[in-house]
ROSE-361303 format. One record per atom (N, C-alpha, C): residue in three letters; chain; residue number from 0; x, y, z. Coordinates in Angstrom, 1 decimal, decimal comma. Each point is the difference from the previous one (the first is absolute). Example, Ala and Ser with C-alpha at 12.3 -4.5 7.8 and 13.67 -1.06 7.14 Angstrom:
BEGIN
['ala' 'A' 0 [13,2 -5,7 7,8]],
['ala' 'A' 0 [-0,9 1,2 0,0]],
['ala' 'A' 0 [0,9 1,2 0,0]],
['ser' 'A' 1 [-0,4 1,1 -0,7]],
['ser' 'A' 1 [0,9 1,1 0,0]],
['ser' 'A' 1 [-0,8 1,1 0,8]],
This chain:
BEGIN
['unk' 'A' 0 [0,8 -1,2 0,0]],
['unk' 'A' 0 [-0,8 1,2 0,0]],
['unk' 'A' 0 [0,9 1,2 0,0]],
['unk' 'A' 1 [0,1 1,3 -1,1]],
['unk' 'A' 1 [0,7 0,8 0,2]],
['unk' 'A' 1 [-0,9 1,2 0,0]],
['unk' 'A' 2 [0,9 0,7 1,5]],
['unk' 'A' 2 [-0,9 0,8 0,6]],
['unk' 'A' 2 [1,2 1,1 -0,1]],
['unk' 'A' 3 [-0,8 1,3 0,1]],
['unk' 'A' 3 [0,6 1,7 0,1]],
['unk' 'A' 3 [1,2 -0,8 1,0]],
['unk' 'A' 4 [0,1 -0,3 1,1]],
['unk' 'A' 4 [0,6 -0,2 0,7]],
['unk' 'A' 4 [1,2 -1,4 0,3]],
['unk' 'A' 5 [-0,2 -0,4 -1,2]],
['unk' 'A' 5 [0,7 -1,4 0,2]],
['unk' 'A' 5 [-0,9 -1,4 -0,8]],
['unk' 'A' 6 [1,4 -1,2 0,1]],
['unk' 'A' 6 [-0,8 -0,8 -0,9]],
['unk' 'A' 6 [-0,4 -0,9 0,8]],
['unk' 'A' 7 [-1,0 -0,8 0,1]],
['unk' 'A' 7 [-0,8 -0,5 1,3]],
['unk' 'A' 7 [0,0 -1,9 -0,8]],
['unk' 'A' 8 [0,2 -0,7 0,5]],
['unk' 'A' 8 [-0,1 -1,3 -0,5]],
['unk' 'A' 8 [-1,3 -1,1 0,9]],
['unk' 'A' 9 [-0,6 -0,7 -0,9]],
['unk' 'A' 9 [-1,1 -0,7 1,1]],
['unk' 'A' 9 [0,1 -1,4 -0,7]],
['unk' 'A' 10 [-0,1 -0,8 1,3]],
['unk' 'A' 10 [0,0 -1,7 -1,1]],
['unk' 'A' 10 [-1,0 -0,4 0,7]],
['unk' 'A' 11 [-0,7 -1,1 -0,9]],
['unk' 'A' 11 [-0,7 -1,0 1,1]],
['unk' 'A' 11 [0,4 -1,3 -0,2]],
['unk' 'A' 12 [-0,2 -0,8 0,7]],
['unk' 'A' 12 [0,3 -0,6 1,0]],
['unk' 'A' 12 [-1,1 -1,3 -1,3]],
['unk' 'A' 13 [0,4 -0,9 -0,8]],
['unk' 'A' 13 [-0,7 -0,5 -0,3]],
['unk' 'A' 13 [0,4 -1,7 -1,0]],
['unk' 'A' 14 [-1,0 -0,9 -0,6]],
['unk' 'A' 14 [0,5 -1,4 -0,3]],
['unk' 'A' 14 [1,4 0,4 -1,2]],
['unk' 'A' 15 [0,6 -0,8 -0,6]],
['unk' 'A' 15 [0,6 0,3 -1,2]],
['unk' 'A' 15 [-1,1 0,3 -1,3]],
['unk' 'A' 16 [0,2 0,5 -0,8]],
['unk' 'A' 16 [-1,2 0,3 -1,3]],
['unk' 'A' 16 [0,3 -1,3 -0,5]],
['unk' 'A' 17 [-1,2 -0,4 -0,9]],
['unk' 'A' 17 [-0,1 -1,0 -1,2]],
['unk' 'A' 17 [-1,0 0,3 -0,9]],
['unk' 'A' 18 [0,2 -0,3 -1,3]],
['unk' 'A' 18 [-0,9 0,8 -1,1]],
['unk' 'A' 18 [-0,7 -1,6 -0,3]],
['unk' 'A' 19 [-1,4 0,5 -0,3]],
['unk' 'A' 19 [-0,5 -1,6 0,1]],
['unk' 'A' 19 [-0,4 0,2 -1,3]],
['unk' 'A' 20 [0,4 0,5 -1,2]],
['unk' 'A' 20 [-0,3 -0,1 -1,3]],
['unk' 'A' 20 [-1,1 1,5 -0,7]],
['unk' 'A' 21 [-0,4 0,5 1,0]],
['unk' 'A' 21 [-1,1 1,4 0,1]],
['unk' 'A' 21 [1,0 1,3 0,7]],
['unk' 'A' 22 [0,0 -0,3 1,5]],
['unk' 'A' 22 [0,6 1,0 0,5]],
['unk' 'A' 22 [0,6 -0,5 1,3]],
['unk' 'A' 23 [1,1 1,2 0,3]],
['unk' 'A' 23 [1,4 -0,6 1,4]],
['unk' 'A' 23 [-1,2 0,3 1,3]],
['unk' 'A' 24 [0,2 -1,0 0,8]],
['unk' 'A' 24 [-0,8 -0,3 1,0]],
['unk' 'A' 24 [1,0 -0,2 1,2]],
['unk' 'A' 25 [0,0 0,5 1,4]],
['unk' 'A' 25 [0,2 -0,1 1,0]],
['unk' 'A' 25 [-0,8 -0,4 1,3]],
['unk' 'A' 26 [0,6 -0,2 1,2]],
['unk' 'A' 26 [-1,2 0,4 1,1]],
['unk' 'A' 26 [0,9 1,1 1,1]],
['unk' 'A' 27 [-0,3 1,0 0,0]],
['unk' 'A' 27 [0,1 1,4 0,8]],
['unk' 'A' 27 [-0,3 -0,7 1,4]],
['unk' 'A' 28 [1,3 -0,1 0,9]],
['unk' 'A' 28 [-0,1 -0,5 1,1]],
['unk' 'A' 28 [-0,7 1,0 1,4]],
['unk' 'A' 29 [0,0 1,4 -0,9]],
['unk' 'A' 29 [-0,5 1,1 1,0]],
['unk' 'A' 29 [1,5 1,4 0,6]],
['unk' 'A' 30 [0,8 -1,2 0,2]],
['unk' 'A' 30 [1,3 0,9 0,8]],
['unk' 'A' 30 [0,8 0,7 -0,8]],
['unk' 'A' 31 [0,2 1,3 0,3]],
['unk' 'A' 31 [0,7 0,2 -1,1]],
['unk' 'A' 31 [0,7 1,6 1,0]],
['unk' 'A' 32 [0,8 0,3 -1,0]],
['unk' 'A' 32 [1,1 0,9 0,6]],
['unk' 'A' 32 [0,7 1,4 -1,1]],
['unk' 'A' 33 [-0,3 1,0 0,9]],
['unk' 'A' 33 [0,2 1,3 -0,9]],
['unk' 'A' 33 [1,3 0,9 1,2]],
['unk' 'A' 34 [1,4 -0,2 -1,4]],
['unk' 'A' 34 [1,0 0,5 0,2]],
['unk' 'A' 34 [-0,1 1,3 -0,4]],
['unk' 'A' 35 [0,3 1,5 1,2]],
['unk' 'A' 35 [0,1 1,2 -0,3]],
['unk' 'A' 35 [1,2 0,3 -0,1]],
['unk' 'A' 36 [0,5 1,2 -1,1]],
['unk' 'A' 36 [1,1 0,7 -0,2]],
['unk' 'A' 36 [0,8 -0,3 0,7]],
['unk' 'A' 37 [0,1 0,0 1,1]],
['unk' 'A' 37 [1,2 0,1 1,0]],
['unk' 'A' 37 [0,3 -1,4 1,0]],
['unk' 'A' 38 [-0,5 -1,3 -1,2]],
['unk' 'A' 38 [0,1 -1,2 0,6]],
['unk' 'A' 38 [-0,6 -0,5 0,8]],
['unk' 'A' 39 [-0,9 0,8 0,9]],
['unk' 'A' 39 [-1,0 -0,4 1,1]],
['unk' 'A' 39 [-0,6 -0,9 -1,0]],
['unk' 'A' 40 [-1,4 -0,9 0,9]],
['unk' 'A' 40 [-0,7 -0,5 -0,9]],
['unk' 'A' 40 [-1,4 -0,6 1,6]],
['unk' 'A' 41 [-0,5 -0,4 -0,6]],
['unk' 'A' 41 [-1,2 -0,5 0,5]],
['unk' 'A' 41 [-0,7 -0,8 -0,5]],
['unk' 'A' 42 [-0,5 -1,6 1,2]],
['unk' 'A' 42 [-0,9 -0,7 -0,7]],
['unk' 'A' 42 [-1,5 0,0 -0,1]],
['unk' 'A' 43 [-0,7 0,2 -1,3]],
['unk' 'A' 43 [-1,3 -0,1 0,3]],
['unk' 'A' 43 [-0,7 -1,3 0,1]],
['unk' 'A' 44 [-1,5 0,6 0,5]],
['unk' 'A' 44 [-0,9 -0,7 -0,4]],
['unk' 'A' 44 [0,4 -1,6 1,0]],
['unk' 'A' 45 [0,5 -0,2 0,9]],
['unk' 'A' 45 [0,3 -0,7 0,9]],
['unk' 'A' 45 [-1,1 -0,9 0,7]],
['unk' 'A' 46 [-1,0 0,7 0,1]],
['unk' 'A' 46 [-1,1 -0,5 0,8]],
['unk' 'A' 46 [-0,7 -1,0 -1,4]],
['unk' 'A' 47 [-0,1 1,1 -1,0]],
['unk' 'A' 47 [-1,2 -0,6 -1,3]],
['unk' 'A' 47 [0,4 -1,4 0,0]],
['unk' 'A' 48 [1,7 -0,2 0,2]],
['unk' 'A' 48 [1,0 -1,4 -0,6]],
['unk' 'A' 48 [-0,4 -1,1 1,2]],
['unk' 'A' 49 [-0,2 0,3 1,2]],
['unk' 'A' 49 [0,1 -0,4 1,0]],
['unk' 'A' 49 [-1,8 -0,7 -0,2]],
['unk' 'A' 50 [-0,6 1,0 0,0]],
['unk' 'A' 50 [-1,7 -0,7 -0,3]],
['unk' 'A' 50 [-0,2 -0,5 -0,7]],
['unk' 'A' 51 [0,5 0,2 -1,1]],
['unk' 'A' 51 [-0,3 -1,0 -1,5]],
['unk' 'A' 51 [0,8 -1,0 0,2]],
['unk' 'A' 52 [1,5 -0,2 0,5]],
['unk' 'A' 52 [0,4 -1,5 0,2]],
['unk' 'A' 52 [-1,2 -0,8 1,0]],
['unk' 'A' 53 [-0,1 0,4 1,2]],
['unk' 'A' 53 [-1,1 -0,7 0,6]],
['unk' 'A' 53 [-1,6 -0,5 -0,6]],
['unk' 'A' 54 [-0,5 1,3 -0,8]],
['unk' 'A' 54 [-1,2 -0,3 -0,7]],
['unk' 'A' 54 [0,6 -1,0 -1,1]],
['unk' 'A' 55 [0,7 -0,3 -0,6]],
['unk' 'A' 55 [0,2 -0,6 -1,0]],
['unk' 'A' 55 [1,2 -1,3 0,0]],
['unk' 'A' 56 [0,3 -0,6 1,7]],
['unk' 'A' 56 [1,0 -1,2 0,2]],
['unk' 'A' 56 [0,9 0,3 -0,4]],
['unk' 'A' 57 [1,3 1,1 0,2]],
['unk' 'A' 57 [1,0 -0,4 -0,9]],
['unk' 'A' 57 [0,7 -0,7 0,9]],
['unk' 'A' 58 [0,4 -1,1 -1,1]],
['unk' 'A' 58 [1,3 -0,8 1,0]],
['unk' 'A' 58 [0,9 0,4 0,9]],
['unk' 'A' 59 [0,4 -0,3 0,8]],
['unk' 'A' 59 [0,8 0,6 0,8]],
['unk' 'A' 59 [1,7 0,1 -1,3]],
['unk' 'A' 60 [0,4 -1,3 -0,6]],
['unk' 'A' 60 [0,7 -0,1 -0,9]],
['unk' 'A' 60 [0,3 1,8 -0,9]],
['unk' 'A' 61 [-1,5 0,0 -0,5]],
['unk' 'A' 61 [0,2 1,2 -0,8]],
['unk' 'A' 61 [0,3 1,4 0,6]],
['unk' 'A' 62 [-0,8 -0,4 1,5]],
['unk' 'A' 62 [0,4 1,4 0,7]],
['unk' 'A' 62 [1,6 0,3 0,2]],
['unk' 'A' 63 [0,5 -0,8 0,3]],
['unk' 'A' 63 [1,5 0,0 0,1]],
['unk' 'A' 63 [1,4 0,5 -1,0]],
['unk' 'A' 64 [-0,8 -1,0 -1,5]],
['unk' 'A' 64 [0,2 0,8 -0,9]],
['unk' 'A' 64 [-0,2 1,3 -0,7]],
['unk' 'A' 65 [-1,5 0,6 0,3]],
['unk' 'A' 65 [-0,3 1,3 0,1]],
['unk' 'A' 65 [1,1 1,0 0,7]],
['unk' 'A' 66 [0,0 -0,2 1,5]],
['unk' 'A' 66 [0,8 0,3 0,8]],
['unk' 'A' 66 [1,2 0,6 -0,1]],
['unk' 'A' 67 [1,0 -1,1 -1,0]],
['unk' 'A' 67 [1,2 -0,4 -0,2]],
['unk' 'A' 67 [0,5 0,7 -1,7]],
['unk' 'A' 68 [-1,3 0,1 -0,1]],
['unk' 'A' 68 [0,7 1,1 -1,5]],
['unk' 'A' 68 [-0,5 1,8 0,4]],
['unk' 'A' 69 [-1,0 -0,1 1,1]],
['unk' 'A' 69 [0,1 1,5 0,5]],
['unk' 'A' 69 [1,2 0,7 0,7]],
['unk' 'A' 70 [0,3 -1,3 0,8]],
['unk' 'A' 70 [1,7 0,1 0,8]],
['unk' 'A' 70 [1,0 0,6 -1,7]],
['unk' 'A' 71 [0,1 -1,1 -0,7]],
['unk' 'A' 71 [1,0 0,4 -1,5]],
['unk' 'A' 71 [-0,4 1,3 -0,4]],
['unk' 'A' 72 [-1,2 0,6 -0,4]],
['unk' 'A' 72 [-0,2 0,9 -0,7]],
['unk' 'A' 72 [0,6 1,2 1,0]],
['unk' 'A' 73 [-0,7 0,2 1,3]],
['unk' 'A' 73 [0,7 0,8 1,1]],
['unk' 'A' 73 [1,9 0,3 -0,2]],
């Protein structure tokens, strides 16, 4: 995101893509993280990831993995 003030970066947090022959498909894990100008950064949306893994079983497996690539991206 480039802003008057600096260039702002945001990722989310989500499966690998795969194009199933139509269009690139993912699943948007919810977590996701916006780097400001000056290296700070913050995670969002923490709760949404936290309710939706419970409403929707995520494995513990995946949680870990989730986890462990927010740790890398950080």
């Amino acid at each position: 995101m480039i802003r008057k003030n600096g260039v702002y970066y945001y990722c989310n947090i989500a499966s690998p893509s795969i194009y199933d022959g139509e269009a690139l498909k993912n699943i948007d894990y919810d977590l996701d993280v916006k780097l400001y100008p000056d290296w700070s950064y913050q995670i969002l949306d923490g709760n949404e990831y936290e309710l939706h893994a419970q409403q929707m079983g995520y494995p513990e497996t995946l949680m870990r993995v989730i986890d462990d690539q927010l740790q890398k991206l950080l």
